[in-house]
PDB file of N, CA, C and O in Angstrom:
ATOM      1  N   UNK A   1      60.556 142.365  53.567  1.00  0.00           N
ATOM      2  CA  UNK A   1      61.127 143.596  53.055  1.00  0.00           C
ATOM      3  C   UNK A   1      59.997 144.620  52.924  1.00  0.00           C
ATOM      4  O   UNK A   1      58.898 144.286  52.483  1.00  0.00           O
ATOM      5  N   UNK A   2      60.253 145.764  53.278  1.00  0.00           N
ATOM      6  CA  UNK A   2      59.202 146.931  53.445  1.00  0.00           C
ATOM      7  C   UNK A   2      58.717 147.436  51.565  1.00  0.00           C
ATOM      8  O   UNK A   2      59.277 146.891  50.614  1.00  0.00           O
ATOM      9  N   UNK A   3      57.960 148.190  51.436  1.00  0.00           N
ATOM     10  CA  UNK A   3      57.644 148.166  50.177  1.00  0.00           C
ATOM     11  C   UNK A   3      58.740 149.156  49.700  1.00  0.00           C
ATOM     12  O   UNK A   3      59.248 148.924  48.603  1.00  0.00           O
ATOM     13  N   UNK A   4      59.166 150.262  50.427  1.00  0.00           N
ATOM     14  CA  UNK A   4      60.186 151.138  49.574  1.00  0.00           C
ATOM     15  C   UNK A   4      61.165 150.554  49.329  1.00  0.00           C
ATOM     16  O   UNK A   4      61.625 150.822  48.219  1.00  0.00           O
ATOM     17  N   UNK A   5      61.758 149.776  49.960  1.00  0.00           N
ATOM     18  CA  UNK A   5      62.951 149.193  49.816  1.00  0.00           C
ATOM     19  C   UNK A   5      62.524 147.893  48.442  1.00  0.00           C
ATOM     20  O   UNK A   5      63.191 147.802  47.412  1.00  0.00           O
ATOM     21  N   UNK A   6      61.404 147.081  48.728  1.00  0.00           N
ATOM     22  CA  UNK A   6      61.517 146.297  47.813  1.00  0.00           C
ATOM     23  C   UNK A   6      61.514 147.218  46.117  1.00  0.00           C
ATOM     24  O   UNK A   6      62.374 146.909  45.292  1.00  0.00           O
ATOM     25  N   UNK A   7      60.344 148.445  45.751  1.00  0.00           N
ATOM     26  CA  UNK A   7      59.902 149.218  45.381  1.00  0.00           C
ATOM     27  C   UNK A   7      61.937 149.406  44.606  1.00  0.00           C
ATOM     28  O   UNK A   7      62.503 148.664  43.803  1.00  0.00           O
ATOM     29  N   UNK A   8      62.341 150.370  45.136  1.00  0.00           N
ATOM     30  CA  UNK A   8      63.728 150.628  44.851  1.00  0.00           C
ATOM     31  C   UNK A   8      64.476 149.584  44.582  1.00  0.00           C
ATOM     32  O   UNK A   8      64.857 149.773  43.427  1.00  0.00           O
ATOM     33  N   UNK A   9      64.899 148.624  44.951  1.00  0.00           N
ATOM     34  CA  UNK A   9      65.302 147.547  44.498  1.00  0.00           C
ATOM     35  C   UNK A   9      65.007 146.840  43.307  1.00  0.00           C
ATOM     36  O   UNK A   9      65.902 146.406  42.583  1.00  0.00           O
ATOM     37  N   UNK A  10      63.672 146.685  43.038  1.00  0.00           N
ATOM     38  CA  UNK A  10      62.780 146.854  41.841  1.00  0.00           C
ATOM     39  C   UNK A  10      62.919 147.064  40.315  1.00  0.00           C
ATOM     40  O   UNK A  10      63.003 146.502  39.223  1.00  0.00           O
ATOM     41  N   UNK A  11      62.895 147.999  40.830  1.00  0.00           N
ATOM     42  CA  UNK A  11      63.377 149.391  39.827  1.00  0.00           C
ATOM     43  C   UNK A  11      64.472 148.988  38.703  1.00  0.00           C
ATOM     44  O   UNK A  11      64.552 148.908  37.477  1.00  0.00           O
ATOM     45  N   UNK A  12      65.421 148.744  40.082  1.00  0.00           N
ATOM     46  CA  UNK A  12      67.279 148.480  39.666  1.00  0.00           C
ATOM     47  C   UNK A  12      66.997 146.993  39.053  1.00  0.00           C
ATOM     48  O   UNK A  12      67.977 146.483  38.508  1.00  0.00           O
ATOM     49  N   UNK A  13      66.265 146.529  39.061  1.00  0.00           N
ATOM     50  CA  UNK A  13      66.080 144.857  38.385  1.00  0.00           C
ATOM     51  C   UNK A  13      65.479 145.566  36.951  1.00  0.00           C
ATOM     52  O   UNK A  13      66.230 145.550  35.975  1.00  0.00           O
ATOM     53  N   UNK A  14      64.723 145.913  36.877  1.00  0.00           N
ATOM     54  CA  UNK A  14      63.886 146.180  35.424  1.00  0.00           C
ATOM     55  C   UNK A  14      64.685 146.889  34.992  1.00  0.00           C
ATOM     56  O   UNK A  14      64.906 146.537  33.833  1.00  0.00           O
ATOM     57  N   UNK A  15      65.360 147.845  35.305  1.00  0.00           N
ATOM     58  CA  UNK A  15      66.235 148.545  34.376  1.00  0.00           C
ATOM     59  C   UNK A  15      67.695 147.732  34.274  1.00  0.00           C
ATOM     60  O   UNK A  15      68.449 148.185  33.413  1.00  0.00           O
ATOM     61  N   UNK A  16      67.988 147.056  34.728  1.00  0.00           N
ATOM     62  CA  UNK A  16      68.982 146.330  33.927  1.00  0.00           C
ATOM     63  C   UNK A  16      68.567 145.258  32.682  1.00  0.00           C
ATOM     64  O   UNK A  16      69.194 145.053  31.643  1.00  0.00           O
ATOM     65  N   UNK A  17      67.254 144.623  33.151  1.00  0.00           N
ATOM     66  CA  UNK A  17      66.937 144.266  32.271  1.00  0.00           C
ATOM     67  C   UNK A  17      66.568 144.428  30.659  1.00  0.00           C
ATOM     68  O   UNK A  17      66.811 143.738  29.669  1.00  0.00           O
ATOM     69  N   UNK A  18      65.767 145.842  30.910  1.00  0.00           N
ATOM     70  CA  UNK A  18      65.654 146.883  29.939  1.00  0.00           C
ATOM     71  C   UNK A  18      66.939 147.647  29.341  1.00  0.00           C
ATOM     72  O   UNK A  18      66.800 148.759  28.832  1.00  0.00           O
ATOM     73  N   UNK A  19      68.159 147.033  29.416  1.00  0.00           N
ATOM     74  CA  UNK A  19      69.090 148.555  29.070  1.00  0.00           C
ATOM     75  C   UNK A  19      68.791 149.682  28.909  1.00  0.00           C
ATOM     76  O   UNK A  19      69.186 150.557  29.681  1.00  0.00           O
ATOM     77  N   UNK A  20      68.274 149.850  28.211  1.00  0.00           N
ATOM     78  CA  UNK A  20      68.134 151.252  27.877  1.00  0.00           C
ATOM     79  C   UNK A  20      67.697 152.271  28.728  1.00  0.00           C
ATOM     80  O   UNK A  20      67.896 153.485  28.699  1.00  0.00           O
ATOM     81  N   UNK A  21      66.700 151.139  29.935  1.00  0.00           N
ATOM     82  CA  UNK A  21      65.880 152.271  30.700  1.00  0.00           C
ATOM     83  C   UNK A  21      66.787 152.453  32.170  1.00  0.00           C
ATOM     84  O   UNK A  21      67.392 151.545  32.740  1.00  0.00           O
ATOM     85  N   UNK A  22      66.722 153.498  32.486  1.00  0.00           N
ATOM     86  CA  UNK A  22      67.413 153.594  34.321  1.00  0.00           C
ATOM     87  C   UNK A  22      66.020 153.159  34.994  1.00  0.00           C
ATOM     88  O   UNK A  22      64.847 152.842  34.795  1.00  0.00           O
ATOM     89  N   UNK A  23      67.442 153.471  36.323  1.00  0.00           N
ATOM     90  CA  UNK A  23      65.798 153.194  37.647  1.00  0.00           C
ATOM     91  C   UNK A  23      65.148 154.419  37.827  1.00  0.00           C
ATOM     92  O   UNK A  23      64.139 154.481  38.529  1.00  0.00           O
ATOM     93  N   UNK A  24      65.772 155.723  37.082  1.00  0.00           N
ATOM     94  CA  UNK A  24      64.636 156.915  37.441  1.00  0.00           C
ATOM     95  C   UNK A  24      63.693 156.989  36.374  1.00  0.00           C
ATOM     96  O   UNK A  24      62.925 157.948  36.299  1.00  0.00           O
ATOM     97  N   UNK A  25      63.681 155.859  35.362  1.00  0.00           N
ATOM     98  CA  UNK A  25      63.131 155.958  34.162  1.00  0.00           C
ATOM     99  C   UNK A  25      62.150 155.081  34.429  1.00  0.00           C
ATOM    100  O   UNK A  25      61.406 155.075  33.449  1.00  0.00           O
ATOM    101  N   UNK A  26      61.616 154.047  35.574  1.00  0.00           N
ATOM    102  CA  UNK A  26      60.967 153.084  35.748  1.00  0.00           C
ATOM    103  C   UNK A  26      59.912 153.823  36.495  1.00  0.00           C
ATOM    104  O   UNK A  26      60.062 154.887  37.096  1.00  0.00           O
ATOM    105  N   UNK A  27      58.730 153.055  36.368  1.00  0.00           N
ATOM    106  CA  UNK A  27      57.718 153.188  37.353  1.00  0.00           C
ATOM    107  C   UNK A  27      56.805 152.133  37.972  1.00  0.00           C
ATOM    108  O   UNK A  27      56.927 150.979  37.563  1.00  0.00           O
ATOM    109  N   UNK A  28      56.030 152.370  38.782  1.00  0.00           N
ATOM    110  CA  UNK A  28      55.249 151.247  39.651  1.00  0.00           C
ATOM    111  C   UNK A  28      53.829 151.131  39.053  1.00  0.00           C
ATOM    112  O   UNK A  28      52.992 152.016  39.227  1.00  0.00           O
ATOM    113  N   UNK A  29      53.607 150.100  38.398  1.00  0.00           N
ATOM    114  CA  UNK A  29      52.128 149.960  37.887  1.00  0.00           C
ATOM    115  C   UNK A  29      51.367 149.333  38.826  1.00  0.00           C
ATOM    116  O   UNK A  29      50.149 149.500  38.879  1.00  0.00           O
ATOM    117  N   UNK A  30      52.086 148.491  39.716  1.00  0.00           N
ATOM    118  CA  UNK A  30      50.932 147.867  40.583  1.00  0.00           C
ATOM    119  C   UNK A  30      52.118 147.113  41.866  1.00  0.00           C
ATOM    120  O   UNK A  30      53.051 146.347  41.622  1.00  0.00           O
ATOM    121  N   UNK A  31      51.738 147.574  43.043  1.00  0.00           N
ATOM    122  CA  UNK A  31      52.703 146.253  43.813  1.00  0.00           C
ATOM    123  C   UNK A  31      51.533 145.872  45.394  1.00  0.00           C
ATOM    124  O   UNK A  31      50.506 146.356  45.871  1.00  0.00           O
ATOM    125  N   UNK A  32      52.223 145.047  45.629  1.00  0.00           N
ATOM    126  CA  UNK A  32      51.214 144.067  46.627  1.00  0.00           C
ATOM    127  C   UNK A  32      52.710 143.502  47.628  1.00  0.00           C
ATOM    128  O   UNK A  32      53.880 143.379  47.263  1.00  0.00           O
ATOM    129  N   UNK A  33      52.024 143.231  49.073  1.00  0.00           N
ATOM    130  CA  UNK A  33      52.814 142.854  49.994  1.00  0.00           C
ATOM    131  C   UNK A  33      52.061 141.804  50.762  1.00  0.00           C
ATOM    132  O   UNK A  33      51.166 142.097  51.554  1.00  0.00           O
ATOM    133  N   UNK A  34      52.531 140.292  50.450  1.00  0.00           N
ATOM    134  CA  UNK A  34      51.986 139.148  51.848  1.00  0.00           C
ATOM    135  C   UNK A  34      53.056 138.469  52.589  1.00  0.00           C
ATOM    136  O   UNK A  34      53.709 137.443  52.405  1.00  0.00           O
ATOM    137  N   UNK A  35      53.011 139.540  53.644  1.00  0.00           N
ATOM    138  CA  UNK A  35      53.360 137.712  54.892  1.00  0.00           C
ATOM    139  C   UNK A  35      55.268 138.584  54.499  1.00  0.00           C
ATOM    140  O   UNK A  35      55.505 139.735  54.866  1.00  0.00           O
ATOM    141  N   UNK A  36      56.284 137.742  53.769  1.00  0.00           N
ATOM    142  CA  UNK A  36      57.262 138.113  54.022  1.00  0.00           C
ATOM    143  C   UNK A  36      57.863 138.492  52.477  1.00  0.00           C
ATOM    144  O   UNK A  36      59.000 138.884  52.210  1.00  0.00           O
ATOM    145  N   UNK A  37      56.489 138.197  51.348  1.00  0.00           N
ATOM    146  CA  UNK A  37      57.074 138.272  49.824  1.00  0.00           C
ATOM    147  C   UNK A  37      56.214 139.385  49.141  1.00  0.00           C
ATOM    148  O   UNK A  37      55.052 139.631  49.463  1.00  0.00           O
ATOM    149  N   UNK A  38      56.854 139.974  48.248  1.00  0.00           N
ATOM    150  CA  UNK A  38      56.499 140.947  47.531  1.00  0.00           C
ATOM    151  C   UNK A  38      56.193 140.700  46.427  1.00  0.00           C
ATOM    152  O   UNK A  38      56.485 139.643  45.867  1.00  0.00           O
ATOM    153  N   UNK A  39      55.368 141.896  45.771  1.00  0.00           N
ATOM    154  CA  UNK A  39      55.268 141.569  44.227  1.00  0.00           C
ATOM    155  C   UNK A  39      54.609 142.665  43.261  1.00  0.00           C
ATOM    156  O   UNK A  39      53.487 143.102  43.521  1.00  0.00           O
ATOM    157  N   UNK A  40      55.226 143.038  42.301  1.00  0.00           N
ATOM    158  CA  UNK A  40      54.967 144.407  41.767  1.00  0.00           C
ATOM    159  C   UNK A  40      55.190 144.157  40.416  1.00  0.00           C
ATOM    160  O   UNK A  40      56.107 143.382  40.142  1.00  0.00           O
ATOM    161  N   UNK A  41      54.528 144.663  39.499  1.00  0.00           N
ATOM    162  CA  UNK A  41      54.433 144.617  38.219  1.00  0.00           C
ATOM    163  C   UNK A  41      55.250 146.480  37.922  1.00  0.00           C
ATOM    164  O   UNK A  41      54.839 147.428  38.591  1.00  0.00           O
ATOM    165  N   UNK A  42      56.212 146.633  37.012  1.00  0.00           N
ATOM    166  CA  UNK A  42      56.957 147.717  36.898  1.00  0.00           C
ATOM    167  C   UNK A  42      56.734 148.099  35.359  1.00  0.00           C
ATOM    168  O   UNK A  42      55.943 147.326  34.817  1.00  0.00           O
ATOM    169  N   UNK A  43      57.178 148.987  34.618  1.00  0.00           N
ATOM    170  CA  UNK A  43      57.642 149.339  33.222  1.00  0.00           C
ATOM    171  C   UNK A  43      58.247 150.868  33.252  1.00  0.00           C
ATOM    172  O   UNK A  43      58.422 151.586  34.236  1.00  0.00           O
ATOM    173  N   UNK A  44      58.503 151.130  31.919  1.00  0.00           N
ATOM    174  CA  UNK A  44      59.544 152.716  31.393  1.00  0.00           C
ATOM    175  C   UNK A  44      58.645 153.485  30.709  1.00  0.00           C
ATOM    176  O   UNK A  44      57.830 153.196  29.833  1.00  0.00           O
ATOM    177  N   UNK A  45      58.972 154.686  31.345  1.00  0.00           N
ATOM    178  CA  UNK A  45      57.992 155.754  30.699  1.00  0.00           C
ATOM    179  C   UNK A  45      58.582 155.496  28.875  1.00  0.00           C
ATOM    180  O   UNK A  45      57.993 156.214  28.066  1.00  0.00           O
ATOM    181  N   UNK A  46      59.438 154.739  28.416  1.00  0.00           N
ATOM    182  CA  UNK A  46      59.346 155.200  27.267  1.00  0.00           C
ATOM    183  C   UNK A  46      58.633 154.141  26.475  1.00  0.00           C
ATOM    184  O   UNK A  46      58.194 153.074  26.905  1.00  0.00           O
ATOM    185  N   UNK A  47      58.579 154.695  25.020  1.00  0.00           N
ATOM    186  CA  UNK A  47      57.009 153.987  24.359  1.00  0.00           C
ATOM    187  C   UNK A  47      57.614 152.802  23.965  1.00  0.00           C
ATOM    188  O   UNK A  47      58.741 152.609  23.511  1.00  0.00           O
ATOM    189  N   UNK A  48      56.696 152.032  24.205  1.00  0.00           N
ATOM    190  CA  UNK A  48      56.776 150.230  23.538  1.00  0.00           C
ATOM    191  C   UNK A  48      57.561 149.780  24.613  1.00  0.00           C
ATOM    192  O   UNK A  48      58.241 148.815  24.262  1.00  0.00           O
ATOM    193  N   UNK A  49      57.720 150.078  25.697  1.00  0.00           N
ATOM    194  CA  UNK A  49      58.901 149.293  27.004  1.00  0.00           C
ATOM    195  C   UNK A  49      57.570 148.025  27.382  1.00  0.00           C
ATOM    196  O   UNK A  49      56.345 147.976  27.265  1.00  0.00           O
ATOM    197  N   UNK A  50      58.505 147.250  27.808  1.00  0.00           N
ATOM    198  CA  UNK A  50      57.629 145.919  28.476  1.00  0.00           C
ATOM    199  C   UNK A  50      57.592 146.048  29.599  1.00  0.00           C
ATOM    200  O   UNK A  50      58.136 147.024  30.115  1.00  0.00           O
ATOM    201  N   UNK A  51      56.939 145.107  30.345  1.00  0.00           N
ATOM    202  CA  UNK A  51      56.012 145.385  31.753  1.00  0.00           C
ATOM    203  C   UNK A  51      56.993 144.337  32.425  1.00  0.00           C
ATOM    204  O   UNK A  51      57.253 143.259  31.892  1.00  0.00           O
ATOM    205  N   UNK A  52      57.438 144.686  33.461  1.00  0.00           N
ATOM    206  CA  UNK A  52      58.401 143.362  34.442  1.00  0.00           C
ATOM    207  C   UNK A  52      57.957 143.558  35.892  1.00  0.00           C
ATOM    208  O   UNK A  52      58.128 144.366  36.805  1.00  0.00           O
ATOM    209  N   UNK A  53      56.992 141.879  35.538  1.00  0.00           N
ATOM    210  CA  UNK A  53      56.923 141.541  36.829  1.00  0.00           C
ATOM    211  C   UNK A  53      57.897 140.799  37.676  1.00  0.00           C
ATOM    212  O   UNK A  53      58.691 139.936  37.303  1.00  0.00           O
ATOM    213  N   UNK A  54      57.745 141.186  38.660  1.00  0.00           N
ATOM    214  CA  UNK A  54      59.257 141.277  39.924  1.00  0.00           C
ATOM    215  C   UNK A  54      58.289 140.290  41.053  1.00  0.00           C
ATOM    216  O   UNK A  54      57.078 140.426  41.225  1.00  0.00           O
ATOM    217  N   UNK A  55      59.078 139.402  41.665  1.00  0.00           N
ATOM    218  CA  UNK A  55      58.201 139.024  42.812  1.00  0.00           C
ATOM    219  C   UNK A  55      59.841 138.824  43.796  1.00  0.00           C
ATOM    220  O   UNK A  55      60.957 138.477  43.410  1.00  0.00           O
ATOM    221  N   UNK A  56      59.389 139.175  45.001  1.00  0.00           N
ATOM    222  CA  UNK A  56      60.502 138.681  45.955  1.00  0.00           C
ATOM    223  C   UNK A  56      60.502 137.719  47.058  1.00  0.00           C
ATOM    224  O   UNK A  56      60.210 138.074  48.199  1.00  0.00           O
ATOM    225  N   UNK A  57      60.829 136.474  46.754  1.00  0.00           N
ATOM    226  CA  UNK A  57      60.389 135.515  47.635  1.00  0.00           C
ATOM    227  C   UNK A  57      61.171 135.804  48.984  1.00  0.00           C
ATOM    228  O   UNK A  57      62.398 135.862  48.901  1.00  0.00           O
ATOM    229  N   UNK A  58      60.383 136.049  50.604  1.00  0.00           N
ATOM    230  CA  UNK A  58      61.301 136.533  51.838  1.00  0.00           C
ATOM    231  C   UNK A  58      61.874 135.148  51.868  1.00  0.00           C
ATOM    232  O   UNK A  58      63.070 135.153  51.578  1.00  0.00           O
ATOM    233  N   UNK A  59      61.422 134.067  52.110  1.00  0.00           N
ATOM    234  CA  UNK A  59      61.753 132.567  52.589  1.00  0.00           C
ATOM    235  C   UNK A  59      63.299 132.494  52.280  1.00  0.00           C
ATOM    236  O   UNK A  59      64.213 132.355  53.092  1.00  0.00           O
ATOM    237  N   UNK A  60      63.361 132.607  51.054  1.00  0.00           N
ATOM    238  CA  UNK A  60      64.697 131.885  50.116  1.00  0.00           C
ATOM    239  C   UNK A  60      66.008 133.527  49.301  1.00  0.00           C
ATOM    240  O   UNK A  60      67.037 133.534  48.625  1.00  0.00           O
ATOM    241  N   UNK A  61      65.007 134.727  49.991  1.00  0.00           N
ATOM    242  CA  UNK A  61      65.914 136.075  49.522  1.00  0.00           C
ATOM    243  C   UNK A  61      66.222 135.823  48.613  1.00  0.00           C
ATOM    244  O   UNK A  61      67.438 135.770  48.433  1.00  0.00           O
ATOM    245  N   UNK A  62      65.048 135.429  47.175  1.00  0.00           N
ATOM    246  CA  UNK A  62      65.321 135.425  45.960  1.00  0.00           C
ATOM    247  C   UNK A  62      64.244 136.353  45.132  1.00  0.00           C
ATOM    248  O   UNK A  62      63.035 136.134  45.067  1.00  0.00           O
ATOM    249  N   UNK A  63      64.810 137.218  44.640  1.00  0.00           N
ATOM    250  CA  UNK A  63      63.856 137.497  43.226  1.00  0.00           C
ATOM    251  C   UNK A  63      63.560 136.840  41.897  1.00  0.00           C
ATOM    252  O   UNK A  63      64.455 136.244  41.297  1.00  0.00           O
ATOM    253  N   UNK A  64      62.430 136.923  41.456  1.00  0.00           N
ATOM    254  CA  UNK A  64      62.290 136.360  40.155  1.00  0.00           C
ATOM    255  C   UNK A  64      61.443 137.987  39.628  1.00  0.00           C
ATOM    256  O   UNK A  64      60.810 138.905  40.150  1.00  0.00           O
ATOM    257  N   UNK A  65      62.048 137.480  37.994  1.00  0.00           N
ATOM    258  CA  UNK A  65      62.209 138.907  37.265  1.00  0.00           C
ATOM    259  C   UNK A  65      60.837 137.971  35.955  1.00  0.00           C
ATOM    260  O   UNK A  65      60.650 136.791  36.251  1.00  0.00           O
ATOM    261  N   UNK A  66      60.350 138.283  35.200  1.00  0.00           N
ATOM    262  CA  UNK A  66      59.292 138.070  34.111  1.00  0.00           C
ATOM    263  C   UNK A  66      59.151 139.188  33.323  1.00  0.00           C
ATOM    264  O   UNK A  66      58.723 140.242  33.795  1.00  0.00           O
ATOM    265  N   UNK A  67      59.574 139.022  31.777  1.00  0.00           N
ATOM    266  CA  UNK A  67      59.302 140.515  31.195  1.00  0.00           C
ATOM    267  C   UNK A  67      58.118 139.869  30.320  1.00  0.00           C
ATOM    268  O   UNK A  67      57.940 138.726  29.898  1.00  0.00           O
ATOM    269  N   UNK A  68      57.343 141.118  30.211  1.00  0.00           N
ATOM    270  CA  UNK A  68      56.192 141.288  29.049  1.00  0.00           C
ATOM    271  C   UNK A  68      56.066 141.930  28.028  1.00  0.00           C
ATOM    272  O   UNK A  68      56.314 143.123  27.857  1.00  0.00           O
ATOM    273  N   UNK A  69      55.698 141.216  27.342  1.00  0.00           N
ATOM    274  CA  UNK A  69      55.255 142.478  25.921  1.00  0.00           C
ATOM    275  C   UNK A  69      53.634 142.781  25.084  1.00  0.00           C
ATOM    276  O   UNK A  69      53.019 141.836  24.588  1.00  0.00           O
ATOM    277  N   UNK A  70      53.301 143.673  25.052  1.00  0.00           N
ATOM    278  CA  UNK A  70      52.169 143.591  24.822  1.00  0.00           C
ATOM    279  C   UNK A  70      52.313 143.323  23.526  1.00  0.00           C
ATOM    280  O   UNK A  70      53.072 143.915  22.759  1.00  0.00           O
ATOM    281  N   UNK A  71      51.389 142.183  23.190  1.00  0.00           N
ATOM    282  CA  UNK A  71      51.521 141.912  21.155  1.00  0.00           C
ATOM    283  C   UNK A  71      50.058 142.038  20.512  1.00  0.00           C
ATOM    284  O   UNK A  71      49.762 141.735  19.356  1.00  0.00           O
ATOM    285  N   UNK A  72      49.349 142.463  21.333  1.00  0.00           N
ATOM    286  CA  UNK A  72      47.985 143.231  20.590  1.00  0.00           C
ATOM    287  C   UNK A  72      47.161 144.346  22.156  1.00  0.00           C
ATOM    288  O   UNK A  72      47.516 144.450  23.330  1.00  0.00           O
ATOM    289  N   UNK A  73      46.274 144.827  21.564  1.00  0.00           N
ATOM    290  CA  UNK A  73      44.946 145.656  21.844  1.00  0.00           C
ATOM    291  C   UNK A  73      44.239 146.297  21.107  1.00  0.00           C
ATOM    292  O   UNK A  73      44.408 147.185  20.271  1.00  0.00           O
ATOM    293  N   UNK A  74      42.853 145.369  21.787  1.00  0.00           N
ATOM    294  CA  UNK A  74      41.813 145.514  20.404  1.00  0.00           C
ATOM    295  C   UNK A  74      40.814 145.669  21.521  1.00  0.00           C
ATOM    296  O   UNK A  74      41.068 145.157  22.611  1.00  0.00           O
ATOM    297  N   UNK A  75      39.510 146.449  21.296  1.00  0.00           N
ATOM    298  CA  UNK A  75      38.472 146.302  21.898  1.00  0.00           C
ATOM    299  C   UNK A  75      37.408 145.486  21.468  1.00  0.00           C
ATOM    300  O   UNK A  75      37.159 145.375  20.268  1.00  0.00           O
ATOM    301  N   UNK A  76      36.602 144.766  22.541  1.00  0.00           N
ATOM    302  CA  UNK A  76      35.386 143.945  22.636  1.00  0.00           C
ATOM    303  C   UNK A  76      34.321 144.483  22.772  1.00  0.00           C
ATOM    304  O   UNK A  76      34.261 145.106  23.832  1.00  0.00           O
ATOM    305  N   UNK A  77      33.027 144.551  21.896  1.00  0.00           N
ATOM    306  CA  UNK A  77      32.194 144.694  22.593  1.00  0.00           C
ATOM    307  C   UNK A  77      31.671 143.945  23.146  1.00  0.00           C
ATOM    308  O   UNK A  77      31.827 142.759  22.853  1.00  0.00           O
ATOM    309  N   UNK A  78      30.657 144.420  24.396  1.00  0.00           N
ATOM    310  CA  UNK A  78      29.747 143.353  25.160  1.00  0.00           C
ATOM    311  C   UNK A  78      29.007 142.393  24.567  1.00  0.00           C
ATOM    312  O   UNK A  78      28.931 141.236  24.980  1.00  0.00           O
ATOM    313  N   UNK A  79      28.348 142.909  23.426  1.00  0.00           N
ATOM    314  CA  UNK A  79      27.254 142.709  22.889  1.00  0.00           C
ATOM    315  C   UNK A  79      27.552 141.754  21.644  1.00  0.00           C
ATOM    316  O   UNK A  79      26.772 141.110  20.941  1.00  0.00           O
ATOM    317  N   UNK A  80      29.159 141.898  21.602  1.00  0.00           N
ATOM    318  CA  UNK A  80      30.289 140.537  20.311  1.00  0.00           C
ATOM    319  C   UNK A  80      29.919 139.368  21.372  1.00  0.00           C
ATOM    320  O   UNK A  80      29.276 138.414  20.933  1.00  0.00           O
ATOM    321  N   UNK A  81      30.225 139.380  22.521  1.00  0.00           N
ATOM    322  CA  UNK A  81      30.546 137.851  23.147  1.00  0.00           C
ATOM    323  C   UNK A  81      29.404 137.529  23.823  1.00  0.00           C
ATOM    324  O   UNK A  81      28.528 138.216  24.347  1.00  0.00           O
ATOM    325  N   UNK A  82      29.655 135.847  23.664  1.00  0.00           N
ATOM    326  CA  UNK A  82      28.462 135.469  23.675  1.00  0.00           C
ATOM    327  C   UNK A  82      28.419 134.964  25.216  1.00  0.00           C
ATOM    328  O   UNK A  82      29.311 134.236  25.653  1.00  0.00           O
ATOM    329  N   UNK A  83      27.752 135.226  25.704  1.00  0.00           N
ATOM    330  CA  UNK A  83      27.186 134.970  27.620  1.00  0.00           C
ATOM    331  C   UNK A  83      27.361 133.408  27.686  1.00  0.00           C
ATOM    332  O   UNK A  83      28.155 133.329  28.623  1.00  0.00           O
ATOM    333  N   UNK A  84      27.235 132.726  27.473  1.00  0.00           N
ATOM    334  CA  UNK A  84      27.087 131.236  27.649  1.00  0.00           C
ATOM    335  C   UNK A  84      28.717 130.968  27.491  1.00  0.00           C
ATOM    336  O   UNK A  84      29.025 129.780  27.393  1.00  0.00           O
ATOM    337  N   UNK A  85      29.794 131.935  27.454  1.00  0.00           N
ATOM    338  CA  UNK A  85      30.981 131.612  27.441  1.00  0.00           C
ATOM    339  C   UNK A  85      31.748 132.205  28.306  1.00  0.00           C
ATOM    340  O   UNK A  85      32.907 131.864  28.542  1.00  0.00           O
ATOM    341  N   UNK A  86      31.081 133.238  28.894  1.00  0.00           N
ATOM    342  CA  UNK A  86      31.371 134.133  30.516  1.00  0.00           C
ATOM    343  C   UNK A  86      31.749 133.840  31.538  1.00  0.00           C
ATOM    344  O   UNK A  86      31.830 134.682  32.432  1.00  0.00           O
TER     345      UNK A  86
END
């Protein structure tokens, strides 16, 4: 499947998932194409929406859907962690 088409298709998966959000309400955070399967990480411009990763297997013309939620962000410094654990 070409990326617009998977891309659009996409969309229409995360926003059902999301109720609240449409597919003009979705966007593309990241997508990747190998061989005959796709795979794109999506979310909603609106605040606190979760991240749904989408993959489309060509073999078996199945999608699998994964929602996320972010449950922290905190910053590290370099100079906190210790190298011998890198």
């Amino acid at each position: 499947m070409d990326n617009e088409k998977f891309i659009e298709l996409s969309k229409e998966l995360a926003a059902r998932q999301g109720e609240a959000y449409g597919p003009d309400n979705m966007y593309v955070v990241w997508v990747a194409k190998a061989l005959q399967n796709n795979k794109g990480l999506f979310s909603s411009f609106e605040l606190g929406a979760p991240y749904f990763e989408i993959i489309y297997n060509g073999d078996k013309e199945e999608f699998y859907v994964d929602t996320y939620v972010k449950s922290s962000n905190r910053a590290v410094k370099l100079s906190e962690v210790d190298d011998d654990k890198i």
